[in-house]
Backbone of each chain as ProteinMPNN parsed JSONL, in Angstrom:
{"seq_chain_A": "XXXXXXXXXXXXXXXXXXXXXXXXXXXXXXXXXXXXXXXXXXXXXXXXXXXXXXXXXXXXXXXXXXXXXXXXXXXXXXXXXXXXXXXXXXXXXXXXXXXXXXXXXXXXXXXXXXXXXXXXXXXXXXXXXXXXXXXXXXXXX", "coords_chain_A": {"N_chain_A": [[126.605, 102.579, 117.976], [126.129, 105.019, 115.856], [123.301, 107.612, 114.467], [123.038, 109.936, 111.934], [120.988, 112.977, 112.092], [118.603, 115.27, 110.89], [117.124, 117.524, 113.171], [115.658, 119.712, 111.894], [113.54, 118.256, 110.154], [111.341, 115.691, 109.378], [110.426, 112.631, 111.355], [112.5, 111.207, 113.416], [114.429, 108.373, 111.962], [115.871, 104.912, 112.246], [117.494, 101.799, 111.496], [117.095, 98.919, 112.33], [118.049, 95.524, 113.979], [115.51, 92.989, 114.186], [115.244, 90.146, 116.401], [113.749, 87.332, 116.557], [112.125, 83.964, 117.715], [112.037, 82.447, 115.32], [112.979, 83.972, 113.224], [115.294, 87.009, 112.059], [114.312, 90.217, 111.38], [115.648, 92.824, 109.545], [114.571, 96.222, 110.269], [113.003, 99.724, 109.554], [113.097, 101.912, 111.968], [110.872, 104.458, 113.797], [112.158, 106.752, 115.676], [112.063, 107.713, 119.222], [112.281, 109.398, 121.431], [111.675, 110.281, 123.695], [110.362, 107.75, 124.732], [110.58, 104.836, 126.875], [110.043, 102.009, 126.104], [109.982, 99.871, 123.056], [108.061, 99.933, 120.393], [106.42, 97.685, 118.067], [104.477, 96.645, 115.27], [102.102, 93.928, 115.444], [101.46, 92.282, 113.277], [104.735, 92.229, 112.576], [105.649, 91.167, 114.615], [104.437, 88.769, 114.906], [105.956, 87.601, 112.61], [108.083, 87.231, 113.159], [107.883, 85.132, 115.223], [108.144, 81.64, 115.168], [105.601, 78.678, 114.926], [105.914, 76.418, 115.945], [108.286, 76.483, 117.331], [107.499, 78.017, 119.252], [106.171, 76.817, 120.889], [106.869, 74.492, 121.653], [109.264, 76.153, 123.671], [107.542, 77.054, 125.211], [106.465, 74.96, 126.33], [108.543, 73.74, 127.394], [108.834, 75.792, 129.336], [107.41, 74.852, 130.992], [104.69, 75.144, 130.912], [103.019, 73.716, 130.133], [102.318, 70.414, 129.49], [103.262, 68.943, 127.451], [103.456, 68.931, 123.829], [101.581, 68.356, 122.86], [99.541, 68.241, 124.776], [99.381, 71.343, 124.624], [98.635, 71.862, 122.347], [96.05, 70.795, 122.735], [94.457, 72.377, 124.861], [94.915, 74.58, 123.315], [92.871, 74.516, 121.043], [90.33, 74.925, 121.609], [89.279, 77.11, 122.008], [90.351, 77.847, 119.801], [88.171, 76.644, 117.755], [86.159, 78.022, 119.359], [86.54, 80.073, 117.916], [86.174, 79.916, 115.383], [84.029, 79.14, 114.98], [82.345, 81.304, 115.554], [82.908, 82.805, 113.396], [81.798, 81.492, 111.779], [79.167, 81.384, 111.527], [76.652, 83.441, 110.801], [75.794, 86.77, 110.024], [73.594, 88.591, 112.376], [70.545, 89.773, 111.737], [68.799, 92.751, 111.964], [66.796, 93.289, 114.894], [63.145, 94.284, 114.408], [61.342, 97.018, 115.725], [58.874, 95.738, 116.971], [59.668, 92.762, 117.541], [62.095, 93.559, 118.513], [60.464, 94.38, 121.715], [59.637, 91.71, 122.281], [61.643, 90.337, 122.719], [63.0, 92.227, 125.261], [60.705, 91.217, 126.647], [60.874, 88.629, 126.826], [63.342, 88.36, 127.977], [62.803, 89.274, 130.71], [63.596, 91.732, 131.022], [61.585, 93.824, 130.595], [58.237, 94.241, 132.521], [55.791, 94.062, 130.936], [53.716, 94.904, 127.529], [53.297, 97.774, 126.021], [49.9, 98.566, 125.406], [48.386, 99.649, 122.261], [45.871, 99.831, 121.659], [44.331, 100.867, 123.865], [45.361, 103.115, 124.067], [43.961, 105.08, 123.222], [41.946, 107.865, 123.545], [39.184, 108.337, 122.89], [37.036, 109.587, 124.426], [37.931, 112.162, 125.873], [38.291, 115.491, 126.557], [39.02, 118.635, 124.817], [41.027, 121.334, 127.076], [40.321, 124.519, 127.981], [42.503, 127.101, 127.807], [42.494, 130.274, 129.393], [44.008, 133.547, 128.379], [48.009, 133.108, 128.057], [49.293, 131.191, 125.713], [49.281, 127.415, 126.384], [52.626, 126.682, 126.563], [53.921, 129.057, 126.108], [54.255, 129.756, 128.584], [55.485, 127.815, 129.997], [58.188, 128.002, 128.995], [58.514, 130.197, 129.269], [59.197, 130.2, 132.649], [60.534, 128.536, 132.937], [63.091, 130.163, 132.249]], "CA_chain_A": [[125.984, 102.967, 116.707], [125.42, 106.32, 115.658], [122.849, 108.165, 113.243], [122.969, 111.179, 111.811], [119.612, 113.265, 111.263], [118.601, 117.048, 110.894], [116.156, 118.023, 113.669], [114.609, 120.108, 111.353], [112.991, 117.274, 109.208], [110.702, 114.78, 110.135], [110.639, 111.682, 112.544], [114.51, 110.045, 112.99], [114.324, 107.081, 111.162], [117.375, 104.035, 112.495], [117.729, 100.957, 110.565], [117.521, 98.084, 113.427], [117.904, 94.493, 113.239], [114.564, 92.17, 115.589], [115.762, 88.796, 116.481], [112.47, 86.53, 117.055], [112.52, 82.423, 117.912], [113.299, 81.914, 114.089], [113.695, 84.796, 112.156], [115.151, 88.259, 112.274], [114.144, 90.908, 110.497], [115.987, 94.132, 109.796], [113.54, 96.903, 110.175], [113.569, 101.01, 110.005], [112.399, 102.185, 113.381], [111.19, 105.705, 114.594], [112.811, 106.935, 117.401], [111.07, 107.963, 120.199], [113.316, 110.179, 122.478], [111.312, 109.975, 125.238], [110.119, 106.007, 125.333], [110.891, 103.584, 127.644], [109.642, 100.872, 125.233], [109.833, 99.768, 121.737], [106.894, 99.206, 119.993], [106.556, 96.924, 116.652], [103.351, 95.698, 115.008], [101.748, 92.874, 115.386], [101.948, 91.422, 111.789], [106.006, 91.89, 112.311], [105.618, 90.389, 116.157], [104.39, 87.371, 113.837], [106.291, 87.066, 111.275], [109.202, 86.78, 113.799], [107.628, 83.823, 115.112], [107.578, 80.238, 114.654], [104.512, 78.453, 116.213], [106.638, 75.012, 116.473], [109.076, 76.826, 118.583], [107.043, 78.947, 120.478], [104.871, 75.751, 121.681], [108.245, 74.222, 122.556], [109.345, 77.038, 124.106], [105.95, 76.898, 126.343], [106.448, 73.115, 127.322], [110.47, 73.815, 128.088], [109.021, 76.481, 130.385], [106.517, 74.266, 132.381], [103.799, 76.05, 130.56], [102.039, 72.962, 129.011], [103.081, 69.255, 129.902], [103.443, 68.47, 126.277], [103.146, 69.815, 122.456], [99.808, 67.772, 122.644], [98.672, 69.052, 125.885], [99.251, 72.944, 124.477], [97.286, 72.004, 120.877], [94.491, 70.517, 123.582], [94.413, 73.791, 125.348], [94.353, 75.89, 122.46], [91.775, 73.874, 120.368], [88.697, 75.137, 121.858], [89.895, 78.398, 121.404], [90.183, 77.963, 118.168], [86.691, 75.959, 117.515], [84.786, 78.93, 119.316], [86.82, 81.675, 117.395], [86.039, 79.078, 114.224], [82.265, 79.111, 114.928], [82.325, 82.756, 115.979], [83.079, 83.74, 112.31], [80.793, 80.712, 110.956], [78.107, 82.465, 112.094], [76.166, 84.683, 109.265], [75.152, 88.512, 110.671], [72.221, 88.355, 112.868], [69.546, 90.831, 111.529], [68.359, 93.573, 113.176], [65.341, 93.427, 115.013], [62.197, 95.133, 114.883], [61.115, 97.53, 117.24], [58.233, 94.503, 117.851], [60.481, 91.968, 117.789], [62.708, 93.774, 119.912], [59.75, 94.27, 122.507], [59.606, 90.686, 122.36], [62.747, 90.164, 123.346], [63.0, 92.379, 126.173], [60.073, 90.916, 127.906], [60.911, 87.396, 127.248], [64.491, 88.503, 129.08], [62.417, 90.007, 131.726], [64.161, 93.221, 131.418], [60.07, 94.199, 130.918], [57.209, 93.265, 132.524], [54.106, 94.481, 130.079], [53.952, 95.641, 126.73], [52.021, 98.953, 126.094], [48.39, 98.313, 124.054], [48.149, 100.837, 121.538], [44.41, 100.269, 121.397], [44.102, 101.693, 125.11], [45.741, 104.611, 124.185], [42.57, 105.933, 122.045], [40.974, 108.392, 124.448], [37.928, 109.621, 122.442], [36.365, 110.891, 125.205], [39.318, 113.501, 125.851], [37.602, 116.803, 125.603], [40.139, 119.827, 125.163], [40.651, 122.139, 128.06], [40.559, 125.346, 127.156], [43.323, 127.95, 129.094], [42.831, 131.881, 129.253], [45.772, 133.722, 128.376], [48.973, 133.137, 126.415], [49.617, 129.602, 125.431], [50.603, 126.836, 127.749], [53.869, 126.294, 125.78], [55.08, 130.019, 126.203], [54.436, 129.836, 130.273], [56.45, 127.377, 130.354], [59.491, 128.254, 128.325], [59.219, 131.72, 130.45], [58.853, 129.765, 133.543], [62.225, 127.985, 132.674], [64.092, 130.879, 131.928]], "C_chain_A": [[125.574, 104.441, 116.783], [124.623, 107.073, 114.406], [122.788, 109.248, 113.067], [121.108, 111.557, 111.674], [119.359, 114.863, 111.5], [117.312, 117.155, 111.756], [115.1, 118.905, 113.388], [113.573, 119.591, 110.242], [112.093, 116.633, 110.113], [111.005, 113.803, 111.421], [112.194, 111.361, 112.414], [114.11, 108.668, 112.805], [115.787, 106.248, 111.529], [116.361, 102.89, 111.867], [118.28, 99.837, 112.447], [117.093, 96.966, 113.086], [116.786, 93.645, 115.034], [115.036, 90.863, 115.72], [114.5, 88.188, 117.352], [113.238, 84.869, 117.332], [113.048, 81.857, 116.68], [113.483, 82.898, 113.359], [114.042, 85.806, 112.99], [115.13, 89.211, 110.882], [114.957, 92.497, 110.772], [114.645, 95.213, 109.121], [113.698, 98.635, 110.266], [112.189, 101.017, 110.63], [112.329, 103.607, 113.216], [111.573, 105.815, 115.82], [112.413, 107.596, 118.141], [112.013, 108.467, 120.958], [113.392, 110.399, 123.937], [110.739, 108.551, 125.887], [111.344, 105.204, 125.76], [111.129, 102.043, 127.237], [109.743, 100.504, 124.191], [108.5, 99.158, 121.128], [106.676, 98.482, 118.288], [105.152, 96.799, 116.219], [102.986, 94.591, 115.257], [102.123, 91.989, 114.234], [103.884, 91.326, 112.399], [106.234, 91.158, 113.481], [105.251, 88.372, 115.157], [104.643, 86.812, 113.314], [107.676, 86.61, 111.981], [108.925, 85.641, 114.346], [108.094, 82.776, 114.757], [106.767, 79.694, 115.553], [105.013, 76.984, 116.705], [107.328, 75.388, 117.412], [108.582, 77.523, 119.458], [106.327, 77.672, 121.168], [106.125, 75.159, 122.735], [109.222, 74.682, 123.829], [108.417, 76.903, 125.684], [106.535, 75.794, 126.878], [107.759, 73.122, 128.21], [109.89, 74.791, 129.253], [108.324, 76.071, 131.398], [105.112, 74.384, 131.862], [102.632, 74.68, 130.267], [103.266, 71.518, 129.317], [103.332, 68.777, 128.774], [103.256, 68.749, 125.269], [101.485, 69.101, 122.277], [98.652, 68.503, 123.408], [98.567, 70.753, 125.494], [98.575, 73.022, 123.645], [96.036, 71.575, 121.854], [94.078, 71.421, 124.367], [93.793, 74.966, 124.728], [93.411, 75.652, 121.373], [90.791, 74.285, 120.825], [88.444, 76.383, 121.585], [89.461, 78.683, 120.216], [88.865, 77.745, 117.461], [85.928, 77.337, 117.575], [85.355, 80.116, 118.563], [85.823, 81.248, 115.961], [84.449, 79.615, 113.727], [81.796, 80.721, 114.722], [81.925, 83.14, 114.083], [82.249, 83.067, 111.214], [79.671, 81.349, 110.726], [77.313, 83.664, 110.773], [75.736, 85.774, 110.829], [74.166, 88.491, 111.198], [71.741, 89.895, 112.366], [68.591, 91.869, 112.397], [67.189, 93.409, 113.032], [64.204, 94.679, 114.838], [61.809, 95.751, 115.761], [59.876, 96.159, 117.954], [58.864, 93.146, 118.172], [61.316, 92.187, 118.917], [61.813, 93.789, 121.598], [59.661, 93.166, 122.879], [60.397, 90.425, 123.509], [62.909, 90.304, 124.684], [62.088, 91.548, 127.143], [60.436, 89.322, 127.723], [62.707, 87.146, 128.519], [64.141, 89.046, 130.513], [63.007, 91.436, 131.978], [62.694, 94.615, 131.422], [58.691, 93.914, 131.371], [55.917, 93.391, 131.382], [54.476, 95.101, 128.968], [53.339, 96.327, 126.88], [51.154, 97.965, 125.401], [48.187, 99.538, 123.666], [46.775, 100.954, 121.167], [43.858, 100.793, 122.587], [44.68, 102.777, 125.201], [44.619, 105.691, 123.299], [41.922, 106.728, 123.378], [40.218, 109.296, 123.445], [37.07, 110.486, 123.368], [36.954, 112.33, 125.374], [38.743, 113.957, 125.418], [39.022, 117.792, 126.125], [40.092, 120.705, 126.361], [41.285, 123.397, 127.707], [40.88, 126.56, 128.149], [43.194, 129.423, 128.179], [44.097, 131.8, 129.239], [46.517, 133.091, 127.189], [49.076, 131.558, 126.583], [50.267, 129.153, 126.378], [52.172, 127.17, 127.726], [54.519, 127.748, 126.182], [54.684, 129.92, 128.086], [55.489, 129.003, 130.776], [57.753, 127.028, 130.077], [59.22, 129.957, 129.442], [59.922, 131.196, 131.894], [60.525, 129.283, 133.827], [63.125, 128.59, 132.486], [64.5, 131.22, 133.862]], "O_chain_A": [[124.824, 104.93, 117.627], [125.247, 107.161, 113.349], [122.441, 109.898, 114.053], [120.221, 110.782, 111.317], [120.006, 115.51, 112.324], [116.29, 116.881, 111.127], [114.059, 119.065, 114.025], [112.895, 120.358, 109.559], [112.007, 116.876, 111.317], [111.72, 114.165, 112.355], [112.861, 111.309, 111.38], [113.464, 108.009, 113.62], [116.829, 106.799, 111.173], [115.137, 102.89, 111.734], [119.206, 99.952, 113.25], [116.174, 96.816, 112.28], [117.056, 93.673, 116.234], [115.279, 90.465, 114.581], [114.278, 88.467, 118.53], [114.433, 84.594, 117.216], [114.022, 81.107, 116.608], [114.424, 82.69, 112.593], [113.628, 85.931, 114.142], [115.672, 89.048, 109.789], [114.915, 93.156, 111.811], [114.017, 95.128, 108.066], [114.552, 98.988, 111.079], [111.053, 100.623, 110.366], [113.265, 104.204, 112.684], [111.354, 105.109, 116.804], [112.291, 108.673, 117.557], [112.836, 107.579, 121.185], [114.228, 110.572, 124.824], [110.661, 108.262, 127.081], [112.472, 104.992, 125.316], [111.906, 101.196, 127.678], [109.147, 101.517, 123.823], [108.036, 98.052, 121.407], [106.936, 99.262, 117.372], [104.464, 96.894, 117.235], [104.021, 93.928, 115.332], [102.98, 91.107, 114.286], [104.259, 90.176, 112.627], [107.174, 90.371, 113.369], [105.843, 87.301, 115.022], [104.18, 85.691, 113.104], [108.346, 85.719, 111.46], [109.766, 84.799, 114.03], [108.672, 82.928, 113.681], [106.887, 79.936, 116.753], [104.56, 76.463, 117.724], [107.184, 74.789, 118.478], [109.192, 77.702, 120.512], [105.918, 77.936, 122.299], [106.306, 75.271, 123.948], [109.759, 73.964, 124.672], [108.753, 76.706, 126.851], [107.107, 75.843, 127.966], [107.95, 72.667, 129.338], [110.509, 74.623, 130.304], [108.385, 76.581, 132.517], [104.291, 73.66, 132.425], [101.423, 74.909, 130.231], [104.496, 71.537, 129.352], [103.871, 67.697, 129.017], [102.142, 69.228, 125.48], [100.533, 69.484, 121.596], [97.58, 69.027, 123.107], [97.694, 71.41, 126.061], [97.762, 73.946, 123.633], [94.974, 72.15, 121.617], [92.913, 71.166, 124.673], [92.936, 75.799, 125.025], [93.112, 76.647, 120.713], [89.902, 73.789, 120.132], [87.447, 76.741, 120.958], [88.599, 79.415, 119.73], [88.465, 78.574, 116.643], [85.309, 77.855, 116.645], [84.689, 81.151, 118.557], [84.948, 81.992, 115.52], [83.952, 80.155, 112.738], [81.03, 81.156, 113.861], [80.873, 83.63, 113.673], [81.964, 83.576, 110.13], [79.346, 81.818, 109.635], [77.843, 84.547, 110.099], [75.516, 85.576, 112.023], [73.319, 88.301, 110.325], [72.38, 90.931, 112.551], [67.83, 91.605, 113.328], [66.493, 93.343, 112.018], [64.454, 95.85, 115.124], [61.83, 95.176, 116.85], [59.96, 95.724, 119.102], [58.449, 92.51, 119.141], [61.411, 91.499, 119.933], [62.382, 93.3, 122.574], [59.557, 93.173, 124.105], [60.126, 90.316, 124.705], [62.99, 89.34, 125.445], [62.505, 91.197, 128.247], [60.198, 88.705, 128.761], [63.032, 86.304, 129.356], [65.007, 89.241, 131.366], [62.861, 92.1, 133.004], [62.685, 95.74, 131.923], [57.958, 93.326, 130.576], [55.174, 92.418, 131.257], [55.443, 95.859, 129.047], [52.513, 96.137, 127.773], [51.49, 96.875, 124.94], [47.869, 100.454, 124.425], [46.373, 101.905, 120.497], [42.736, 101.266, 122.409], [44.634, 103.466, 126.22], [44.731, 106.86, 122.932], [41.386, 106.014, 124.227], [40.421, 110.482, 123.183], [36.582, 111.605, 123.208], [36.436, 113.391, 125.026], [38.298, 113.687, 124.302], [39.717, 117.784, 127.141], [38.938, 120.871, 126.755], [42.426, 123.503, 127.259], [40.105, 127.011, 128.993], [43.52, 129.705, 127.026], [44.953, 130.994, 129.602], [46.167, 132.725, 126.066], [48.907, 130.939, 127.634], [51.182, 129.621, 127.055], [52.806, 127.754, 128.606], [55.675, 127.683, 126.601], [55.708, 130.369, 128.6], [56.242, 129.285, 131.708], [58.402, 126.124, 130.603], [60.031, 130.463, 130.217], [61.002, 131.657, 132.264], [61.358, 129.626, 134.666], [64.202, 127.995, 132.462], [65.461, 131.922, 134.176]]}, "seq_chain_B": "XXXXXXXXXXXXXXXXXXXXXXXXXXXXXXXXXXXXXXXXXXXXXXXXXXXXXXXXXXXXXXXXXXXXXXXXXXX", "coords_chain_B": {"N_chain_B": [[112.99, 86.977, 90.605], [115.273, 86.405, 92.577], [117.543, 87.428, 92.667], [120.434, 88.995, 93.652], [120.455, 92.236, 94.747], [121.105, 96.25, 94.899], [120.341, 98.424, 96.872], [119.788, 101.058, 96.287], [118.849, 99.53, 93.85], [116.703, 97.902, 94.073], [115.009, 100.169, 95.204], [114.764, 101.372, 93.05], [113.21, 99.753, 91.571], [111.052, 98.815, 93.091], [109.786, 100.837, 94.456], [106.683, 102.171, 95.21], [106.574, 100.718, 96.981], [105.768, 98.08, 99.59], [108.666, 95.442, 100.888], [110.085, 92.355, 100.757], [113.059, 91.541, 101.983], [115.357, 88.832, 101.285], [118.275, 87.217, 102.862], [119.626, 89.296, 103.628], [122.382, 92.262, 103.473], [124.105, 93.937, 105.231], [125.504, 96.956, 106.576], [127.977, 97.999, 109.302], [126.356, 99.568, 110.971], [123.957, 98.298, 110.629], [122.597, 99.591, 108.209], [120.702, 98.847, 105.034], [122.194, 97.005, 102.621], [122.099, 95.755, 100.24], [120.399, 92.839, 98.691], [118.29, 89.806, 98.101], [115.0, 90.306, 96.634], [112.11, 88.725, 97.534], [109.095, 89.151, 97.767], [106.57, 91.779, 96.951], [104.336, 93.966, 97.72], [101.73, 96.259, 98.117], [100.549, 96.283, 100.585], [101.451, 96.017, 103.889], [100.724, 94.085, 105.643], [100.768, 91.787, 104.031], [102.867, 91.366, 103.168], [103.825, 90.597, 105.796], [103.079, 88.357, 106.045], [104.147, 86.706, 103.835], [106.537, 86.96, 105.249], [106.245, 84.959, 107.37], [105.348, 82.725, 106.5], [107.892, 82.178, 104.873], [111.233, 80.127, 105.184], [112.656, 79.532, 108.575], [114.806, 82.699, 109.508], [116.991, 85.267, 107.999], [115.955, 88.116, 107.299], [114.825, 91.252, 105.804], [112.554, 94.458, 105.934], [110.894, 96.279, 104.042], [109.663, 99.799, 103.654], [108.966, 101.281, 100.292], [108.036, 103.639, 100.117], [107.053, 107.408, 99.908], [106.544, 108.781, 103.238], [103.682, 111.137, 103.741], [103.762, 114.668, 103.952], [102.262, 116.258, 105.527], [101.259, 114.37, 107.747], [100.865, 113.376, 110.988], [103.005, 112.114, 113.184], [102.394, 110.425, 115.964], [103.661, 109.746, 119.153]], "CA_chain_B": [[113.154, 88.213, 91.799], [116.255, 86.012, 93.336], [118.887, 87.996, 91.967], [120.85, 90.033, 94.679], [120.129, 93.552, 94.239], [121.42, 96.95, 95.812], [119.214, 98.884, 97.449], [119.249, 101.926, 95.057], [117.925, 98.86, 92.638], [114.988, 97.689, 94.845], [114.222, 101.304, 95.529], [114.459, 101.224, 91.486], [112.092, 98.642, 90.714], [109.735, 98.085, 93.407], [108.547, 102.06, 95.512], [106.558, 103.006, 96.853], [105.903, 99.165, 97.675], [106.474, 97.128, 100.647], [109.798, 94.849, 99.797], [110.324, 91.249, 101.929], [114.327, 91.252, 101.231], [115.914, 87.918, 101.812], [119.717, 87.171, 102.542], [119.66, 91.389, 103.811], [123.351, 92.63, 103.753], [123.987, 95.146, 105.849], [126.728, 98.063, 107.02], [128.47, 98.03, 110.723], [125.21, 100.182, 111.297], [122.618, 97.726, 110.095], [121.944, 99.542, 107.604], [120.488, 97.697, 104.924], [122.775, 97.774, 101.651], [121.181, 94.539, 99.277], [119.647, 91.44, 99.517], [117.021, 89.147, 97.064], [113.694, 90.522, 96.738], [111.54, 87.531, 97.731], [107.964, 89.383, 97.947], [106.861, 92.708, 97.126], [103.308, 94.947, 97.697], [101.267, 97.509, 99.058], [99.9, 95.809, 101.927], [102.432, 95.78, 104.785], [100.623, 92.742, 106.399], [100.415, 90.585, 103.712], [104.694, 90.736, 103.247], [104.222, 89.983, 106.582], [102.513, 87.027, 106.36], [105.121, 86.311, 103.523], [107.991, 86.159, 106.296], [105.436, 84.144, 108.508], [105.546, 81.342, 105.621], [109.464, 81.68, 104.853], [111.939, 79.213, 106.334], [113.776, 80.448, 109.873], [116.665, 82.769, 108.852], [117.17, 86.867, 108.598], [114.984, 89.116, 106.368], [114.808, 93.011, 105.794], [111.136, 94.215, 105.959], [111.306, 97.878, 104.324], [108.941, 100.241, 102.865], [110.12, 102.046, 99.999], [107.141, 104.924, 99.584], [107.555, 108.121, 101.05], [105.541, 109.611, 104.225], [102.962, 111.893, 103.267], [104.367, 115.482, 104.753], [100.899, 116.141, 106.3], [100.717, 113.267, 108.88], [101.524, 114.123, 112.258], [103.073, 110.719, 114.33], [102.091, 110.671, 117.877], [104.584, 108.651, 119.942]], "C_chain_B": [[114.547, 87.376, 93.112], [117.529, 86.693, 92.905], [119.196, 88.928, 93.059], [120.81, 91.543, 93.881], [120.502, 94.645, 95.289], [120.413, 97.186, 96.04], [118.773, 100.353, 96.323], [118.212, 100.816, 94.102], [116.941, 98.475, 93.097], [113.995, 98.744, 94.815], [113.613, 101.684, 93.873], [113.057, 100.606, 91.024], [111.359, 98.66, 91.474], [109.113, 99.5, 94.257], [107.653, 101.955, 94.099], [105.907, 101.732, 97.324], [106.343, 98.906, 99.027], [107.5, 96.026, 100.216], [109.748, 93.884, 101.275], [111.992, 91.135, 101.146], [114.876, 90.014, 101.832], [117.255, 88.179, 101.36], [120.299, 88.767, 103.041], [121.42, 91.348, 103.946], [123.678, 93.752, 104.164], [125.001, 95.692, 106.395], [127.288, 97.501, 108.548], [126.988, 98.504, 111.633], [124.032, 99.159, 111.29], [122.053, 98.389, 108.886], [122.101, 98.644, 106.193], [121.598, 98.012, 103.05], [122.269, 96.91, 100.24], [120.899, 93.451, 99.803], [119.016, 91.52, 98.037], [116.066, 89.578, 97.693], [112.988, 89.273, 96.186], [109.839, 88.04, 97.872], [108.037, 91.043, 97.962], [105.066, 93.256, 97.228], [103.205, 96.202, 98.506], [100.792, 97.364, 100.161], [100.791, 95.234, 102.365], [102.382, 94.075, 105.691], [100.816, 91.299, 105.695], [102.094, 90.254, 103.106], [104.862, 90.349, 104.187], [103.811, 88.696, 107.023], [103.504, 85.979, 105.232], [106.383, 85.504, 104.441], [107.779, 84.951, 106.717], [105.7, 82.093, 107.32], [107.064, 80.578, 104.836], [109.929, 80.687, 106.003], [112.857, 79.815, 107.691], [115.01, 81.267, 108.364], [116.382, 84.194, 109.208], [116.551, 87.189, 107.073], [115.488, 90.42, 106.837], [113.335, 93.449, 105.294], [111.805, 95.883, 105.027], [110.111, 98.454, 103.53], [109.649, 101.743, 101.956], [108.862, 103.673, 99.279], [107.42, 106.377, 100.378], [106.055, 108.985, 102.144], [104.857, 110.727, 103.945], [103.339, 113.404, 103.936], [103.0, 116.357, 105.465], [100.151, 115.06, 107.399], [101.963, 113.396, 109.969], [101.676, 112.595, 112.898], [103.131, 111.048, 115.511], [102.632, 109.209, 118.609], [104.397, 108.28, 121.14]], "O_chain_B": [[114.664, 87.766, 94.274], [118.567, 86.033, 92.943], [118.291, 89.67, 93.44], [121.085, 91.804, 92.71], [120.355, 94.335, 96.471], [119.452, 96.517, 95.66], [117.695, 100.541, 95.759], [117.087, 101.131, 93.714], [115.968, 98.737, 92.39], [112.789, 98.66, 94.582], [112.501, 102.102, 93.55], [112.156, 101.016, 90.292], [110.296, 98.494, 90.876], [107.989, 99.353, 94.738], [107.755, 101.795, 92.882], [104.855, 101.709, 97.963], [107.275, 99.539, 99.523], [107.259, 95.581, 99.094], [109.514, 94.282, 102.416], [112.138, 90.737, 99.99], [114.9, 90.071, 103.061], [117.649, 88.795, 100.37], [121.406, 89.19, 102.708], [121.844, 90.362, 104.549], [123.535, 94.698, 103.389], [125.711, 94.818, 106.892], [126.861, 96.385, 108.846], [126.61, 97.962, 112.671], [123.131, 99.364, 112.104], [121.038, 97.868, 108.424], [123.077, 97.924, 105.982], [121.614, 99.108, 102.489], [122.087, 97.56, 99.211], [121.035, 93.067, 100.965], [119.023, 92.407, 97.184], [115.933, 89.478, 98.913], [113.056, 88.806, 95.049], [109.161, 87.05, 98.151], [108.911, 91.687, 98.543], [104.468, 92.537, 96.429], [103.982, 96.876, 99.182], [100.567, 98.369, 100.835], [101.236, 94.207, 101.852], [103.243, 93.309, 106.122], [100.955, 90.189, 106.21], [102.459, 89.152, 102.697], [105.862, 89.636, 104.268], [104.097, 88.101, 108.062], [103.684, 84.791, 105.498], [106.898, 84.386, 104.463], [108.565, 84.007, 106.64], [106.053, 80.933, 107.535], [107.356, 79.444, 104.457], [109.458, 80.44, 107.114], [113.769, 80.613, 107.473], [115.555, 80.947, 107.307], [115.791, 84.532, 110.234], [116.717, 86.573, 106.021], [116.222, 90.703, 107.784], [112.885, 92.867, 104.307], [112.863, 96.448, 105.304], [109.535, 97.689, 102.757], [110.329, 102.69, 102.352], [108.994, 104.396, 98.292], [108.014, 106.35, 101.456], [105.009, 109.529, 101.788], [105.673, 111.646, 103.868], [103.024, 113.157, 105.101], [103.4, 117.398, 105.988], [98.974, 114.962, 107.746], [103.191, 113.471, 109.935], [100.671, 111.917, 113.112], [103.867, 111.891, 116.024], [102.177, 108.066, 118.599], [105.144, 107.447, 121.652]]}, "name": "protein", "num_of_chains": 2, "seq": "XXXXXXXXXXXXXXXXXXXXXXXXXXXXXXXXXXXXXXXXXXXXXXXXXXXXXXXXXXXXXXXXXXXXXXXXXXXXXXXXXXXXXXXXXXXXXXXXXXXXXXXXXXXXXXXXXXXXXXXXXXXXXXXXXXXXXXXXXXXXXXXXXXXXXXXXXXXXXXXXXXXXXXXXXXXXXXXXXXXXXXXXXXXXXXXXXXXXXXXXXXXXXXXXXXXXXXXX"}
C-alpha cells in the first residue's frame, strides 16, 4: 500500500482497516514515522469488541474455568464500581470537623485551646533602635 | 439513513460530524469510497458506543470536520 502526502501540510493521514473479535472498523490513522506502536482509543478498542466473545476467548485460554466462573470474578468488581458511583459527594469538612478527624485518626494527639492563648498579662517590650522587623530582613540579606 | 451513499454524499450531508458507516466499500487501499450511514454526531464516543451495540460485521468510523490549523499533535 502506498499513500501519497505533501510534507509540507499537516499530519499524514492513511485510511486503515482494525479487525477486533467481532467487528472491524475502517479507520483514518495518523502516521507516526517514528512509532513502534499503534495507538487507537479506547471507545474504538470497544467498539471492536464483543463481551460474549471476549469471555469465551478468556475460558478457551484457561483464563476462567467457565463463562460463569468469569461473570463470578468480575461481579464484585462491578458491585464496588456500582456502589462507588452510588455514593452522593461527601462534603467538605470544617476546619473543626476536620480537627476532629485528625485526632480521632490519631494523626494528632491534642487540640490547641484558643482560650489559653489569651495572654493579658503580656506587657510589650520595648527595643532601642530601628525596628525588630528591619534587623532582621538586613540580617538575612 | 440506509441508503448506500458515496462518500462525497456523506461528506455532503453529515460534516463536520462523526459518521458510523455500515457495509464500508472500500479501494485496493482501504480507502473508504461508500457505505450506509447508520449513526451520525458530534461526539466521537457516543458513535462509538453505536458500533458497540451493532451486530458483529465491518464498519467505517470517520470524522468528516476539519482539524483546526492551530493544534499542534504530539506523537
Amino acid at each position: 500500500m502506498s499513500v501519497r502526502f505533501n510534507p509540507k501540510h499537516g499530519p499524514i493521514v492513511i485510511e486503515a482497516e482494525v479487525t477486533g473479535p467481532a467487528r472491524s472498523l475502517t479507520l483514518e490513522l495518523i502516521l507516526d514515522t517514528g512509532a513502534t506502536n499503534s495507538l487507537l482509543s479506547e471507545a474504538v478498542v470497544l467498539a471492536l469488541k464483543d463481551v460474549e466473545r471476549s469471555i469465551e476467548a478468556a475460558v478457551q485460554s484457561g483464563h476462567f474455568a467457565s463463562a460463569d466462573d468469569a461473570v463470578a470474578t468480575a461481579w464484585p468488581s462491578f458491585q464496588q464500581r456500582k456502589q462507588k458511583q452510588a455514593q452522593p459527594a461527601k462534603k467538605p469538612l470544617t476546619p473543626d470537623e476536620l480537627n476532629q478527624q485528625l485526632l480521632a485518626d490519631g494523626l494528632i494527639t491534642q487540640l490547641p485551646n484558643p482560650a489559653e492563648d489569651i495572654d493579658d498579662d503580656d506587657v510589650p517590650i520595648a527595643i532601642k533602635g530601628e525596628p525588630l522587623s528591619e534587623t532582621i530582613i538586613r540580617e538575612q540579606r | 439513513m440506509e441508503d448506500i451513499l458515496t462518500l462525497q454524499e456523506i461528506e455532503a450531508r453529515y460534516a463536520p460530524e462523526w459518521v458510523l458507516i455500515g457495509d464500508p466499500q472500500t479501494d485496493e487501499s482501504l480507502r473508504l469510497q461508500a457505505g450506509k450511514v447508520l449513526f451520525h454526531g458530534s461526539d466521537r464516543d457516543e458513535v462509538c458506543r453505536k458500533v458497540m451495540d451493532s451486530p458483529p460485521g465491518r464498519y467505517a468510523l470517520r470524522f468528516l470536520g476539519e482539524h483546526p490549523e492551530d493544534v499542534v499533535l504530539v506523537l
